[in-house]
N, C-alpha and C positions, 0 to 999 in steps of 0.2 A: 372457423372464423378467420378471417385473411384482416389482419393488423395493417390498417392506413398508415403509413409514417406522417402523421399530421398532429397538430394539436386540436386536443376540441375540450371545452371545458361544458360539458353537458350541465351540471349543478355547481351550486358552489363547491367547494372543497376544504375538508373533506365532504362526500356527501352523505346524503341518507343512510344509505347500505353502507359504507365505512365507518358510519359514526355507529353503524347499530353494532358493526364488529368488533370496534373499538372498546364498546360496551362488555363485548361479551371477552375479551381481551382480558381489561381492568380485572374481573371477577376470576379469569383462571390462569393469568400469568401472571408470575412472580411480578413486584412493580419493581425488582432493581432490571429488570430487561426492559430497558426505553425503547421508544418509538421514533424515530425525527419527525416522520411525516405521516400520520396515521389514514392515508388510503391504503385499500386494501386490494394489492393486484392479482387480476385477474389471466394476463397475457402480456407477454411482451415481445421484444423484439427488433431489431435496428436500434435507431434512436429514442424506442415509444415503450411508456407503461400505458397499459390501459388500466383501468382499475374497476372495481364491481357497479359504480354507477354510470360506467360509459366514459368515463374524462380519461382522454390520451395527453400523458404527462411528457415533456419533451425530457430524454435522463443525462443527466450531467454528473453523474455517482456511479454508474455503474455497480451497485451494490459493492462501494468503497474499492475500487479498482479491482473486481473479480470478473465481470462480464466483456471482458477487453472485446471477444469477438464474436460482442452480439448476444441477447438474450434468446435461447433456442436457435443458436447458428445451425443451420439443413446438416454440415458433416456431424455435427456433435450428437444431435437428435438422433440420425440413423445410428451411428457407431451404439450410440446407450441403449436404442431400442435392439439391436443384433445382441449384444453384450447380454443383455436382459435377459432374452428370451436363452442363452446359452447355461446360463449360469450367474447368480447374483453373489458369492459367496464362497471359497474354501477355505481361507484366513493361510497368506502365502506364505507362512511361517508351517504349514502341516503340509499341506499338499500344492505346489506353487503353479503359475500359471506364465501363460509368452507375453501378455501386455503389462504385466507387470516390469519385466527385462527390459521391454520396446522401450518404454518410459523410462528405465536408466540410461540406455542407449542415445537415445535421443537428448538428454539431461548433459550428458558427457557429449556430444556433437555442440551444445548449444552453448552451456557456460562458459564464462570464459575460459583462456588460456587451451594449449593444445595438449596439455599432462597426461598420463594416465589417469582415468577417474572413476570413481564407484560412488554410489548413492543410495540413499534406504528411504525409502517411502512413507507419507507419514498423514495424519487427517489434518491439521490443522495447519497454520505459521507457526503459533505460539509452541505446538512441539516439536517442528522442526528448529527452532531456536531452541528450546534445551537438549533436544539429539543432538543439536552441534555443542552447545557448549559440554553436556557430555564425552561427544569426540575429544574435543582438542582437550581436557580433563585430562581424558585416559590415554592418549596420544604423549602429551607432554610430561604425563608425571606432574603437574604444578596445577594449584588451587586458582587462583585469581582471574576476575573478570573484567576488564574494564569496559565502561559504556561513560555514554557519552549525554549533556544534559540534551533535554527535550527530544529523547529517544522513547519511540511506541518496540517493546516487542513482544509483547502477548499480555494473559490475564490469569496464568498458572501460577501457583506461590514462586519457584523462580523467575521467568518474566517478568513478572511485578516489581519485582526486587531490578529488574534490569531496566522495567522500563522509567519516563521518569515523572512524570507529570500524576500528582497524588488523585484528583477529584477530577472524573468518577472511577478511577481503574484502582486506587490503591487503599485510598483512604479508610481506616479499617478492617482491613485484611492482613493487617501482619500478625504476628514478627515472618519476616521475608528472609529468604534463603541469604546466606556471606558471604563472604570473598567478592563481594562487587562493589567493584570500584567507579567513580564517575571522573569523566575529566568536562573542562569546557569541551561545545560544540567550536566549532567555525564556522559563524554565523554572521556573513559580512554584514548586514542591513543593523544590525545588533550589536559588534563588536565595541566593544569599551575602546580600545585604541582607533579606530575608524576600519572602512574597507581595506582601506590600501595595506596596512599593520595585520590585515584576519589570519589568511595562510601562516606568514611567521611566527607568529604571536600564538597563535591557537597550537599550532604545533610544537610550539615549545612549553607552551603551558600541559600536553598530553603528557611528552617526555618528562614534564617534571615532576606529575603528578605518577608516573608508574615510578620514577626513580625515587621520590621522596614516601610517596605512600607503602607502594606494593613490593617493590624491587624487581626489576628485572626478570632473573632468575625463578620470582615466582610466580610470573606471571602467563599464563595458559593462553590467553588469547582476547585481541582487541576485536569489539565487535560494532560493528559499523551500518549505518544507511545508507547506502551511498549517495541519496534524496532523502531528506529523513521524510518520513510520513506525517503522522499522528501530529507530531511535534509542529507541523506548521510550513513543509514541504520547503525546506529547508536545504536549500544547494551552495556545498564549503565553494571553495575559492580554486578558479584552476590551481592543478599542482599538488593539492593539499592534499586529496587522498592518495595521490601517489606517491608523497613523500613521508604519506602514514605506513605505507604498504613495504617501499623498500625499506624502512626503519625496521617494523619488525622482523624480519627477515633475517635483517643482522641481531638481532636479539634474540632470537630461536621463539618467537611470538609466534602464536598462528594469527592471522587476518581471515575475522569471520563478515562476508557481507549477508546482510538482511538485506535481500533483494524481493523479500514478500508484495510490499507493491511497488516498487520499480519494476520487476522481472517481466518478463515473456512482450515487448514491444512497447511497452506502454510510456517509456522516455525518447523513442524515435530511435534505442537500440533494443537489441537483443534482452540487455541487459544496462543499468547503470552507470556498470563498472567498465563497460567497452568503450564509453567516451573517450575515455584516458587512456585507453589501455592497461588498467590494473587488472592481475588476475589474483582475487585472495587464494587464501590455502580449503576457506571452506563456502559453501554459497549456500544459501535457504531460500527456496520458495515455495509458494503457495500462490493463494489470490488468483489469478488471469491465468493459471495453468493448465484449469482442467472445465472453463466453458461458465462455469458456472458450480461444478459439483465439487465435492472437499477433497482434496489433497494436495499435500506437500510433500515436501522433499529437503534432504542435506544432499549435500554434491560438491565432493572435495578430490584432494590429491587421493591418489590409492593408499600409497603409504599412510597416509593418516587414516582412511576412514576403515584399512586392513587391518588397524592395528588394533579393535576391538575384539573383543575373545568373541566367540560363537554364542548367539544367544543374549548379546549385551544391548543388540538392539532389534526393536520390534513392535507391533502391539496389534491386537486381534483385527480390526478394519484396517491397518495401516495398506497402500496402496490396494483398496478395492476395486476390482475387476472392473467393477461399470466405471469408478473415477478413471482410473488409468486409463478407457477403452475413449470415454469424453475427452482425457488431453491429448492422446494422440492425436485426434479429430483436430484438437483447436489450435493443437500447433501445426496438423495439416494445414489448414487453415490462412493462419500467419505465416504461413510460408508460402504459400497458394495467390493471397492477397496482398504480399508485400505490408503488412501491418506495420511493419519497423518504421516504413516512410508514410503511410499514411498519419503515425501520430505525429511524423515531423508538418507532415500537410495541415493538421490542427492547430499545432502551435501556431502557423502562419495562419491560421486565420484568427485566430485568438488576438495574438500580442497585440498589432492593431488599434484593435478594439479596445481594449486593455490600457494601454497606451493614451488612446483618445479619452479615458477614464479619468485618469490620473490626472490629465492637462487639465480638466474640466474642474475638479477636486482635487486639487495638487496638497490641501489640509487633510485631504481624510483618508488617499491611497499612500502608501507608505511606503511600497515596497512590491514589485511585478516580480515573480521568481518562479520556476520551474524548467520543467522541459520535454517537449514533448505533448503527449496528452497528459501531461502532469503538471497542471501551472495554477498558481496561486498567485492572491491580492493580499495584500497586511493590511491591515486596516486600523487608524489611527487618529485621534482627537485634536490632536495637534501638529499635523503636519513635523517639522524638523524636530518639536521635543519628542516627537515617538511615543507618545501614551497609546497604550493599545486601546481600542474601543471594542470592545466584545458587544456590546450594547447595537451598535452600528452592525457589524455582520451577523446577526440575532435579524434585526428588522428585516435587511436585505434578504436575507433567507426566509422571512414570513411573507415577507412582499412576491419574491419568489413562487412562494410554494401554492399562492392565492392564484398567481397564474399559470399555473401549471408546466411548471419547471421544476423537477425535480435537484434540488442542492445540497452544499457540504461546507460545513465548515471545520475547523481546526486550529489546532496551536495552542502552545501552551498556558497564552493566554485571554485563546476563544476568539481572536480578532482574525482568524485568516480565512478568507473563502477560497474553497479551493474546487476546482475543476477537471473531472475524471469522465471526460463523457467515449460510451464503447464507440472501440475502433471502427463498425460497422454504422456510424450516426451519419446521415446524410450532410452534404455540404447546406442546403436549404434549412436543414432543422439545425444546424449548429449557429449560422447566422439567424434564424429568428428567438431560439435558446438566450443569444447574446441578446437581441435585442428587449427580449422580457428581462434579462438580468439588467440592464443601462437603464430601462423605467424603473425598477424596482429598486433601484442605485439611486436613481435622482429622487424619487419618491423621497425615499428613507436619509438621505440627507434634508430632505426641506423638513422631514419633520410630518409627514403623510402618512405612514405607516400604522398601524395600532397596534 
């Protein structure tokens, strides 16, 4: 079946055969695993879900910035089908294989900074955030973690604990691993002292929260987004991560970035952290690595991530032959298709629009922030007093979803729409994407929505 990049909304949505799956959903999966939008897809591809009753969904999620290039990109597909048919399995801790190495190789070419670098493979984000904070543990000899508010970095009893936003990821689930510590984010739109005061003020509120809380000395490693995700796509203030980065340096701190969905093109670099030029001590990714299929990675200095005894890290799927053989594929890819600049090509079409949003409702947009194919709206009830509206990006996202645009929201406190559509989205289907998002924007302000 050869996938139109078009939209077509065959039934309402969801339809018949969605709702029937849904049905059959309810009755055999767990209800804490939620649905956002319960079609049920069939194929996809470019910019397009199809789903089982024929409605082609324009996608602005990318299965939460995993799909960066493209659902079933052509290198990805062959690589997994050759991969497949060679070998699905030896578990590279017994008997090891070459795309597993390629995939460090290529990890150490890409992250930043020019270091010596070594990396261990891993399935998810959320383990590759506790393999790092692991490392830098055992690296440093010192217990402490510090994160930062309105930080996502998994759903494992440690992540939990790191990450920060309680309902739905924490609530319930403890008691949560120690030693973590939280400081203010730098969050200009947010900052108690205004924009201008964010970088100083937030950086000094960090220092004084490791110096008063934690000390120094026992602290193993600051762990950062360098976009925060989850939390509401959340970009600190030029400078700020830089001047986080040489701080711990002289403190014998490691700088761990979560670059899960920043990483592999998706800010219009490489990576987050290239903006600036910061290179942390440790990197984490996952998400947009590997095409669509699961794995991650740590990817630090050598010295720190040598410094683990043999056998300290590992886990039976960790870098799966077929995952590995998909990312090399999708960073072919991204490297093949210049993807770095095509997500700067989105931001420019985006802002814009974005922009003409604001002016229009200058009470209910609060705040345009991102970069790249990462950019988000705040959304707010009161224009300058800043009351988030969750309520508001709730509608717009049902209004949305009625037209067949796949959407995303976030933040800590539900009010932020945010915008991850794959690198491989047509120029045509990104401009009519916007333009179902701006009816379903006006709709949902007048009060049209149900």
């Amino acid at each position: 079946m050869t996938l139109t990049q078009q939209r077509i909304l065959a039934t309402e949505i969801p339809g018949p055969r969605s709702q029937a799956l849904q049905a059959r959903k309810v009755a055999a999966v767990s209800a804490g695993v939620g649905t956002t939008l319960p079609v049920y897809v069939e194929q996809a591809g470019g910019g397009i879900l199809r789903d089982v009753d024929g409605n082609q969904l324009i996608d602005f999620g990318s299965g939460i910035a995993v799909t960066t290039v493209g659902n079933a990109a052509p290198r990805v597909v062959e690589a997994v089908q050759r991969q497949v048919a060679d070998f699905t399995h030896t578990c590279f801790m017994v008997t090891p294989y070459e795309e597993y190495v390629a995939v460090c190789e290529k990890l150490a070419d890409l992250t930043p900074g020019d270091h010596d670098k070594r990396s261990a493979l891993f399935n998810s984000g959320a383990e590759a955030v506790e393999n790092a904070v692991k490392v830098a543990r055992h690296h440093t000899g010192r217990d402490a973690i510090v994160v930062f508010d309105h930080a996502y970095h998994g759903r494992t009893n440690l992540t939990m604990a790191l990450t920060a936003k309680n309902m739905p990821y924490k609530h319930r689930f403890g008691p949560f691993a120690g030693e973590v510590y939280r400081a203010p984010m730098a969050y200009p739109y947010r900052w108690p002292g205004g924009a201008e005061a964010c970088a100083e003020e937030a950086f000094d509120a960090l220092v004084a929260t490791v110096h008063t809380q934690v000390g120094e000395d026992n602290c193993a490693a600051v762990l950062i987004e360098p976009i925060q995700g989850e939390g509401g796509f959340i970009v600190p203030p030029p400078g700020w991560l830089a001047r986080v980065a040489t701080w711990c340096r002289e403190q014998g701190i490691l700088l761990i970035a979560d670059e899960i969905q920043t990483g592999f093109a998706r800010t219009g670099d490489w990576f987050a952290c290239d903006h600036e030029g910061v290179v942390p001590d440790l990197v984490t990714t996952a998400k947009g690595m590997a095409g669509g299929l699961p794995l991650a990675a740590v990817t630090g200095r050598a010295d720190v991530m040598d410094s683990v005894h043999v056998g300290g890290l590992g886990g039976t799927y960790g870098g799966n032959p077929v995952a590995c053989a998909a990312a090399l594929a999708a960073i072919e890819t991204m490297e093949a298709e210049d993807l770095p600049a095509r997500a700067r090509e989105v931001e420019a079409a985006f802002l814009p629009r974005l922009r003409a949003l604001a002016e229009r409702h200058p009470d209910r947009v609060g705040d345009i922030r991102g970069r790249g194919a990462m950019l988000a709206i705040e959304l707010v009830s009161d224009g300058t007093g800043r009351t988030p509206d969750a309520a508001l990006a709730s509608a717009v996202h049902r209004a949305c979803s009625a037209q067949g645009l796949v959407t995303l929201t976030c933040g800590t406190f539900g009010n932020v729409f945010r915008f991850l559509p794959p690198l491989a989205i047509g120029d045509d289907l990104l401009a009519e994407g916007l333009d179902v998002f701006e009816a379903a924007f006006d709709a949902a302000v007048a009060g049209k929505v149900e």
